[in-house]
KOLDO-23034 format. One line per 8 residues: their letters; for each residue x, y, z of C-alpha. Coordinates in steps of 0.001 Angstrom, whole numbers, plus 500000, padded with zeros to 6 digits. Example, Ala and Ser with C-alpha at 12.3 -4.5 7.8 and 13.67 -1.06 7.14 Angstrom:
2
AS = 512300:495500:507800 | 513670:498940:507140
//
This chain:
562
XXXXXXXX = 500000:500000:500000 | 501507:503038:498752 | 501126:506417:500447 | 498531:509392:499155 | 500608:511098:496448 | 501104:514677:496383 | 498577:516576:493919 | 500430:518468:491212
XXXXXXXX = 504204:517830:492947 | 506197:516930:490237 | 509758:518668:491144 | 511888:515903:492891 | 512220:516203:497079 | 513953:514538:499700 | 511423:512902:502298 | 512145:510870:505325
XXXXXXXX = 509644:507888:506407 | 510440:505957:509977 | 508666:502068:510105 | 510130:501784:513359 | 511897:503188:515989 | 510502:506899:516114 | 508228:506996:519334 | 509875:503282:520710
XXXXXXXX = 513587:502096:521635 | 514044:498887:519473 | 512311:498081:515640 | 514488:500814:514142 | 513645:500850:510301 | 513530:504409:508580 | 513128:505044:504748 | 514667:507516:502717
XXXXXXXX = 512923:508962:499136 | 514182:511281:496832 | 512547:512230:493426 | 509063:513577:492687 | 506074:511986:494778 | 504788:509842:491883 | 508375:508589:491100 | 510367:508512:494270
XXXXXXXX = 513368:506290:494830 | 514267:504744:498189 | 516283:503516:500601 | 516016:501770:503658 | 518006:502567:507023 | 518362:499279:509147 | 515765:497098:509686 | 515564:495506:513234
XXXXXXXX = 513478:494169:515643 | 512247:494631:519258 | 511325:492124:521681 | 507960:490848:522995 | 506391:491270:526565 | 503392:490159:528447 | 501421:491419:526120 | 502655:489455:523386
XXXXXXXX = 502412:485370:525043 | 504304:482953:522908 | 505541:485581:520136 | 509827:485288:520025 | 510330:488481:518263 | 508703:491634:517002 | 509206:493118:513179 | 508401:496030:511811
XXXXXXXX = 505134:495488:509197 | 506760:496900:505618 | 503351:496891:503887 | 504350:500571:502883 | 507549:500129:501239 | 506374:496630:499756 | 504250:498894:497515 | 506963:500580:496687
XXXXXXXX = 509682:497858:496265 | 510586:497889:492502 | 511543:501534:493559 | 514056:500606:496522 | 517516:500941:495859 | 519609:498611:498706 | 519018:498365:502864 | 522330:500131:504531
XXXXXXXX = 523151:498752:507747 | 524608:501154:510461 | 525576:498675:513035 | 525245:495078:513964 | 522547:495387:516674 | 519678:493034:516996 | 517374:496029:517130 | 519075:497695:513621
XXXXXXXX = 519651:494345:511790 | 517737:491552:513511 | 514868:491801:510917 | 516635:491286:507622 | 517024:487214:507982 | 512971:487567:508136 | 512073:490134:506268 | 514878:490523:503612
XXXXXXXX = 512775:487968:501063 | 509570:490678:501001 | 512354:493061:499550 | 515108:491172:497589 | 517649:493955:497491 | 521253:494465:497927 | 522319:495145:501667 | 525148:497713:502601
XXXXXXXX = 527450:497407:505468 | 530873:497355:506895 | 532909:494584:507353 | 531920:493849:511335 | 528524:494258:510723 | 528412:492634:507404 | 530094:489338:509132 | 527987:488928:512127
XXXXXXXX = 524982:489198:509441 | 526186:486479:507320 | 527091:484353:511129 | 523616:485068:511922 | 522466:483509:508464 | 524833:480935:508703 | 523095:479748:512272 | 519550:480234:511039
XXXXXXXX = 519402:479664:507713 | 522170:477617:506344 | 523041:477710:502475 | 520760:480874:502003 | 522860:483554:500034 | 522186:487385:500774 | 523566:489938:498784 | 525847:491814:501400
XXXXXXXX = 528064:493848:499574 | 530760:495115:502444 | 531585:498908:502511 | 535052:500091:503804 | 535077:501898:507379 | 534648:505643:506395 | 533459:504583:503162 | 531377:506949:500554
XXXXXXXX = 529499:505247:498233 | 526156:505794:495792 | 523395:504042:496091 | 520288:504822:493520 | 520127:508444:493526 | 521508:508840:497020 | 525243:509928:498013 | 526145:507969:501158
XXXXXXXX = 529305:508264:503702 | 529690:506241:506402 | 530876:508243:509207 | 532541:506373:512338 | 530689:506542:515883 | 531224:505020:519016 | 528566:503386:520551 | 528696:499547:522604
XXXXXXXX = 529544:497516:519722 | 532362:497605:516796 | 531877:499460:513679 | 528774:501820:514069 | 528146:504420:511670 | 526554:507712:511395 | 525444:507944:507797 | 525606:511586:505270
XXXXXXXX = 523121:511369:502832 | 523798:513506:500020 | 521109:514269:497511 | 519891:517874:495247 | 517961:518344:497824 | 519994:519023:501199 | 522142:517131:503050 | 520915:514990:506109
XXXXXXXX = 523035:513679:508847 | 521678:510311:510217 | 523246:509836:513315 | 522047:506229:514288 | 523434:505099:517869 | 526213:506389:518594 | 527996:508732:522020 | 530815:510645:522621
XXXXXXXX = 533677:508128:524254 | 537580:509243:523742 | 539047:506103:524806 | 536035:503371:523465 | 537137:499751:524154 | 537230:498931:520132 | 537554:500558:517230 | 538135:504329:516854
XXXXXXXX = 536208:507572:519125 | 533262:509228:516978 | 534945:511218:514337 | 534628:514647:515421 | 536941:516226:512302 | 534783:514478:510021 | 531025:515844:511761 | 532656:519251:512025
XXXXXXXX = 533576:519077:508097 | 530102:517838:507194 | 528646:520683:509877 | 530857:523030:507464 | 529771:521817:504283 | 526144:522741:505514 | 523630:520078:507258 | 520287:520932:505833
XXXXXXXX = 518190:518237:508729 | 520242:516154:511555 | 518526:513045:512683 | 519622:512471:516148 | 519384:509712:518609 | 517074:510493:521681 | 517822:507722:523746 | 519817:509815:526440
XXXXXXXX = 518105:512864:526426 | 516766:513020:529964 | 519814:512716:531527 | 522874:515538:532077 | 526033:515593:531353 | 528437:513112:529360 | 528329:509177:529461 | 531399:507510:531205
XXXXXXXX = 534117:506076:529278 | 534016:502506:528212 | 537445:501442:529592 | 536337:502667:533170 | 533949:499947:532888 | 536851:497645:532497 | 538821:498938:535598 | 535909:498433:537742
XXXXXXXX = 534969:494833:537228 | 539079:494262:536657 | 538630:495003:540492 | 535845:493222:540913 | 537180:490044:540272 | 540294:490513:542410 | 538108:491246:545631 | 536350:487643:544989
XXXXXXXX = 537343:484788:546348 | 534484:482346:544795 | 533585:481647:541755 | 532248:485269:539507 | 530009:485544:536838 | 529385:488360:533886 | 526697:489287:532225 | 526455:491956:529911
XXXXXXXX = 524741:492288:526087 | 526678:489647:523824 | 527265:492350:521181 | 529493:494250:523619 | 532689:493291:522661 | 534482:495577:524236 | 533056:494576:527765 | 533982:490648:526430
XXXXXXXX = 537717:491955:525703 | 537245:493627:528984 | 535814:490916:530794 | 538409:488198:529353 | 541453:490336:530630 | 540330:490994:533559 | 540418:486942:534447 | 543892:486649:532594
XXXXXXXX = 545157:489107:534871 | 543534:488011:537798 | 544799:484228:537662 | 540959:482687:536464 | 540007:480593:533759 | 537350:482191:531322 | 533877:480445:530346 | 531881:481017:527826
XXXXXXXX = 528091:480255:527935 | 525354:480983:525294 | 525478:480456:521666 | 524842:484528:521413 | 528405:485184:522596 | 530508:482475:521018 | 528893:483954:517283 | 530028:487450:518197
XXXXXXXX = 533490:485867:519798 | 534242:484332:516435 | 533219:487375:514440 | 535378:489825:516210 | 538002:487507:515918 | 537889:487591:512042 | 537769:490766:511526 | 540441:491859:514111
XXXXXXXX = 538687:493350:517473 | 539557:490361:519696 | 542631:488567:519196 | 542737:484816:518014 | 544833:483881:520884 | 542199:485060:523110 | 541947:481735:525896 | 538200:480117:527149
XXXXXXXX = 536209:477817:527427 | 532647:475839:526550 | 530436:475961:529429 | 530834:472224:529693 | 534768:472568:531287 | 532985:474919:534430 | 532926:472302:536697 | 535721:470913:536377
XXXXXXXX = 537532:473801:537416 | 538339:475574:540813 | 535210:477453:541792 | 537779:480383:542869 | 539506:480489:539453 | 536649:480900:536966 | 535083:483977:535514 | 531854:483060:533661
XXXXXXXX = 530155:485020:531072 | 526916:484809:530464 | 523837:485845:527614 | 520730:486950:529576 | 521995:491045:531118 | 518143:491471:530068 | 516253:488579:531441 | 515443:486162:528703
XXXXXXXX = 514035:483465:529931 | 516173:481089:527397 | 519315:482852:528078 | 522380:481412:530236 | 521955:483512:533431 | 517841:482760:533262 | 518502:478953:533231 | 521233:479788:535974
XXXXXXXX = 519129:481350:538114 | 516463:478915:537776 | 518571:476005:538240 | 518053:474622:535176 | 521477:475177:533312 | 523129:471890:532396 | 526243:472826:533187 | 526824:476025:535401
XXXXXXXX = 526020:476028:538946 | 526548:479268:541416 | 526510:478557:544929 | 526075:481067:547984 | 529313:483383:548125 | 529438:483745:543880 | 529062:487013:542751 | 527403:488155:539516
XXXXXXXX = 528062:490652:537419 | 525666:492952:535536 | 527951:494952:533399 | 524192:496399:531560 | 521075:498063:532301 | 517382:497356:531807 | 515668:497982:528250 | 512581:499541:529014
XXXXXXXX = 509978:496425:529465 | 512365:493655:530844 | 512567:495423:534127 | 509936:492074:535308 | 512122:489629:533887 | 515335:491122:535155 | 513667:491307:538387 | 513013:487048:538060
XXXXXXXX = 516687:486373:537514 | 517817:488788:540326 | 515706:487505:542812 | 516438:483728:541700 | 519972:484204:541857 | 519180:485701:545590 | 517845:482694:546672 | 520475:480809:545946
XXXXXXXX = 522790:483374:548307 | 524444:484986:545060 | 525643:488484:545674 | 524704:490670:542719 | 526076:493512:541679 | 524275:495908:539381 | 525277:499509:537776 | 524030:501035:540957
XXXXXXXX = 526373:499237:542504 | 529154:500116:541111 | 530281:501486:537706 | 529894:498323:535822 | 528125:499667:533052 | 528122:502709:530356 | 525067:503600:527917 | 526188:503686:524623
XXXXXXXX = 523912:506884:523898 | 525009:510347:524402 | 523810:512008:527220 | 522477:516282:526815 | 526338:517072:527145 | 527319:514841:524017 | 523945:516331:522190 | 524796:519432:523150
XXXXXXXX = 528394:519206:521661 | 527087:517380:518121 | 524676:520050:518136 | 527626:522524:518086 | 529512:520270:515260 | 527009:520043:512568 | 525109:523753:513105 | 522116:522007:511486
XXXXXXXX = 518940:523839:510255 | 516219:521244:511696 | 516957:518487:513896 | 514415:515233:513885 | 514990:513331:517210 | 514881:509680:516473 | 515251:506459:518737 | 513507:506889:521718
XXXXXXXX = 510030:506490:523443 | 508073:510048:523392 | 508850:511627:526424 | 512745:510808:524893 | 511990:512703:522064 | 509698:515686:522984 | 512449:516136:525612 | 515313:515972:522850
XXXXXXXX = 513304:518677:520961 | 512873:521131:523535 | 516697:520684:524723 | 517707:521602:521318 | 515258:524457:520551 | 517043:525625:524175 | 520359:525304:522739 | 519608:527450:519254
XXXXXXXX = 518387:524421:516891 | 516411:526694:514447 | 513355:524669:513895 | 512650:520979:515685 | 510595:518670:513742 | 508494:516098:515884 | 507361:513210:513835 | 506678:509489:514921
XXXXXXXX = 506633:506220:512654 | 504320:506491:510095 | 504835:510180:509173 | 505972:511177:506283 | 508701:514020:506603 | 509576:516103:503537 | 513452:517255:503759 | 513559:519528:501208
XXXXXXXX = 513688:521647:499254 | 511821:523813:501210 | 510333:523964:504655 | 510850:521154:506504 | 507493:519615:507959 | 504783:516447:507841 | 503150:515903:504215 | 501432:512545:504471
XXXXXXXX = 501336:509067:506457 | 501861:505913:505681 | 500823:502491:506634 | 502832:501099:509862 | 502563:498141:512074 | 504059:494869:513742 | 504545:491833:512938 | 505296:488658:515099
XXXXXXXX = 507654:485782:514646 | 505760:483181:515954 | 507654:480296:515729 | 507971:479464:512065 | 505640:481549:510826 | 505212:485782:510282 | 502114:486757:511292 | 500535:490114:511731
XXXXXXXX = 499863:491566:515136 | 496231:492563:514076 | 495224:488494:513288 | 493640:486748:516206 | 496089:484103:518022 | 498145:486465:519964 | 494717:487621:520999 | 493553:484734:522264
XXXXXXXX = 496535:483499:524229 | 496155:486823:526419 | 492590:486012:526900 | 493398:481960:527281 | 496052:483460:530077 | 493111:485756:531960 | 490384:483505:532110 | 491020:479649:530695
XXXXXXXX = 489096:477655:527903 | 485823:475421:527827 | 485407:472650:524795 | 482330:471123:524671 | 481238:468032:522774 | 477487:466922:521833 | 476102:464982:519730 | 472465:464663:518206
XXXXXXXX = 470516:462044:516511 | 468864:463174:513185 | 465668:463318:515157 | 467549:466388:517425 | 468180:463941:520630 | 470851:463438:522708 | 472921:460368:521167 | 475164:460608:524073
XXXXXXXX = 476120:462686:527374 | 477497:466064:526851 | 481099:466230:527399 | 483393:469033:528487 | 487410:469680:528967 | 488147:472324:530503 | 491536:474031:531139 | 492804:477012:533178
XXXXXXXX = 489493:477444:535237 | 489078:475944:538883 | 488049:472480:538805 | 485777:472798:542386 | 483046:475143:543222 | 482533:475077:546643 | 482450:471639:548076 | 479870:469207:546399
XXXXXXXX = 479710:471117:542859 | 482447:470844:540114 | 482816:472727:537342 | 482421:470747:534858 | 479304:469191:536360 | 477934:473068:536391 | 478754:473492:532564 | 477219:470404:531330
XXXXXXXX = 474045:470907:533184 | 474122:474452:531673 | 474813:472952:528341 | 472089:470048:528245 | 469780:473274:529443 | 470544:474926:526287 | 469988:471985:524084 | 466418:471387:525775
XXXXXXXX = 465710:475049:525416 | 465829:474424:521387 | 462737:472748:520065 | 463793:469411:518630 | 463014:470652:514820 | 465187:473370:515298 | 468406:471199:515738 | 469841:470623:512937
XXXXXXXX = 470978:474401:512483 | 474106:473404:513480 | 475649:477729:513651 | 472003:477732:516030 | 472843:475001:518694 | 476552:476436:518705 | 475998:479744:520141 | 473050:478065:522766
XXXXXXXX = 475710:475809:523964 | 478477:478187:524339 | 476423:481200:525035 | 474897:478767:527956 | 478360:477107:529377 | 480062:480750:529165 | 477224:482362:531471 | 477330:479032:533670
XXXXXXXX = 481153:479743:534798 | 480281:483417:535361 | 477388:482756:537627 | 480200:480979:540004 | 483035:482306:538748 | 482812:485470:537661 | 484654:484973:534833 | 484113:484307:531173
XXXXXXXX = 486362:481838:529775 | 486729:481108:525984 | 484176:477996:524594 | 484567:476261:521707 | 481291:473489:520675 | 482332:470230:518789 | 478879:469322:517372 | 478224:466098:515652
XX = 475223:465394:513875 | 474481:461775:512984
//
């Protein structure tokens, strides 16, 4: 489904469409058109994924719904990649065969992709064509440069898009960090050049926005658990986001240097372990081991690191907690480690693990603990000072729940930003020429993974499994005679409800005398409408439960007619 086209706009213009990501941290997908509005080429910005919560029962992961650009797809020129995050690339293995087009990235990012598709989807083929570190390239009618950021993982970019129609400085994830644990600081020279050249719109991460001041460095994060580790004498455990490979650099020296053995557990971690080691950001000498060598070692000369900083409930440190891991065990006296902080939503599931490990006598130590974590988004004093680099005419704040970005816009507008442009996903910006301001929206939505199958957030079975989680299920099973009798007893399963009503009645006894009400209530001619003797039963066993209960579950008739 295409968007409403512009009446009598036939000079070419720059416009900027999010999917994703604009109004919510996670899902980031954002579309980029240049050309006139019947005739527009495009490109897409990432194309990640967010995670489910309660809300969502049974779903593994949440995509952005690309009806929009599928309308426009024999019009879109490539998917650039800006980093290697789940929530910036985890979509493309799903999604990527909706748009069939060539994907941009640099050489980190481009091999943890291909890792990722190797795990997933052996012997598919995806055409990743790697881009150097700093690299400028064309793609359609667009003029892109990668520009170097720091941020929590290696190689994340800032992109300059370079069209007729202004220049726009998409800043993706990124902070200000002068000694980052990999790779290079954020290129100031480089922003400052671009600022120079003249930034017609910056698009500016959000994330940080409520908080003063500038983020700490990564490598203090490396001094403190360094420390840590030397003030434990049992067994300590890490866990931080896998992608983090500066904290795993940092984590894996700090046991070198403090006598331990290093273990490795969760699938998540050994893929981005081999990756960095390929392309040069951990060294393939660096020493550990499976999780299946941790007991066999001294409790008081291992460091384990684990998947699971957020919670997941099939991640290492969940299983840990739980007792359920085959092979690691903590014990009262172990320490663990969160080297991250919550993700909005996971603050229930973080609180699970925490509170599992506490039963077990684990001391935990979180970031208010101690400084064992750094955000990888810039703070007001790191907006403030890209602000100052690129001198932009409009900023768009991107990446970030609402009160994130209204709060981004009215920091900026404080600091001398000409004109702030509010927008969420689904709003279609135009860049320029011109003023800068909403022209149209588009269609936006979710989609689930659920299991092996895509499905969109708007069908029914997600639906149900919230209301099968409230208030249980009823299935009912009659069957008539031709002549509209009873051939047999009415039977009922139910599932989820409570099985005793006080202490002669059971449930099920209550529903089936409800039921063989209904049945008697219809006159015996009237039977054989099958859609009529569906909604008696149902309507009948529903009203039944509520009566005692006060609760209606879901019902579902099985009617046989012989």
């Amino acid at each position: 489904m295409a968007a409403r086209k512009a009446k009598g706009s036939t000079d070419p213009e720059l416009v900027f469409v999010p999917l994703g990501g604009i109004g919510e941290i996670g899902m980031n997908c954002y579309l980029y058109g240049y050309g006139p509005a019947d005739d527009r080429r495009w490109i897409m910005i990432d194309l990640g994924l967010t995670f489910p919560g309660e809300q969502e029962p049974g779903v593994d992961v949440i995509l952005p719904d690309l009806k929009f650009i599928m309308g426009e797809r024999k019009n879109l020129d490539g998917i650039i990649l800006t980093h290697g995050h789940e929530d910036h690339l985890g979509a493309v293995i799903d999604l990527w065969p909706q748009l069939r087009v060539p994907i941009y990235a640099t050489p980190f990012t481009a091999g943890l992709l291909k890792a990722k598709i190797s795990e997933e989807r052996a012997g598919e083929k995806l055409p990743i064509k790697e881009i150097p570190l700093k690299g400028r390239f064309t793609v359609g009618p667009f003029d892109l440069e990668f520009v170097t950021v720091a941020h929590s993982i290696p190689e994340s970019n800032a992109l300059a898009i370079r069209t007729p129609a202004g220049l726009v400085f998409h800043t993706a994830d990124w902070k200000l960090d002068p000694t980052p644990a990999t790779g290079e600081p954020t290129d100031e020279k480089r922003i400052r050049e671009l600022g120079d050249e003249g930034i017609d719109v910056l698009v500016c991460d959000s994330t940080n926005a409520l908080r003063d001041g500038i983020s700490p460095s990564e490598s203090a994060v490396g001094n403190t658990i360094k420390q840590l580790i030397k003030e434990a004498n049992q067994c300590v455990a890490v866990t931080t986001f896998a992608s983090n490979v500066g904290r795993v650099r940092a984590v894996a020296e700090a046991a070198e240097e403090c006598g331990r053995e290093l273990v490795i557990a969760g699938r998540a971690l050994h893929r981005i372990i081999s990756v960095s080691q390929e392309t040069g950001y951990l060294s393939p000498k660096l020493k550990y081991h499976d999780q299946d060598a941790f007991s066999s070692l001294p409790r008081n000369k291992v460091v384990a690191l684990l998947t699971g900083s957020q919670g997941e409930q099939r991640a290492a440190l969940a299983r840990v907690a739980n007792k359920e891991h085959p092979a690691v065990k903590l014990a009262r006296g172990d320490t663990v480690i969160f080297s991250s902080r919550p993700i909005p939503g996971n603050e229930e599931d973080i609180g699970r693990v925490l509170n599992g490990l506490a039963d077990q006598g684990v001391r935990v130590i979180t970031d208010g603990d101690a400084l064992v974590h750094v955000t990888g988004h810039p703070r007001r004093g790191e907006l403030e000072q890209m602000y100052a680099w690129c001198k932009p005419k409009c900023l768009i704040p991107m990446h970030g729940e609402a009160r994130h970005l209204e709060e981004q816009g009215r920091f900026a507008k404080a600091k001398g930003i000409p004109l702030v442009v509010q927008t969420r996903n689904g709003r279609m910006v135009r860049l320029g020429p011109g003023e800068v301001k909403i022209i149209d929206d588009v269609p936006v939505g979710r989609i689930y993974r659920d299991g092996n199958l895509l499905i969109n957030a708007n069908e029914d079975p997600v639906r149900q499994r919230r209301k099968l989680s409230a208030v249980g299920i009823v299935v009912v099973s009659v069957v008539l005679e031709r002549d509209g009798e009873l051939a047999a007893d009415p039977d009922c399963i139910i599932d989820g409800l409570p099985e005793g009503v006080g202490k002669s009645n059971s449930m099920e006894d209550i529903i089936l005398d409800a039921v063989e009400g209904a049945i008697e209530s219809i006159p015996r001619g009237k039977r054989k409408d099958e859609d009529r003797v569906r909604e008696a039963v149902g309507r009948a066993a529903r009203a039944a439960v509520n009566d005692v209960w006060g609760k209606k579950p879901i019902c579902k008739v099985m009617l046989t007619l012989l």
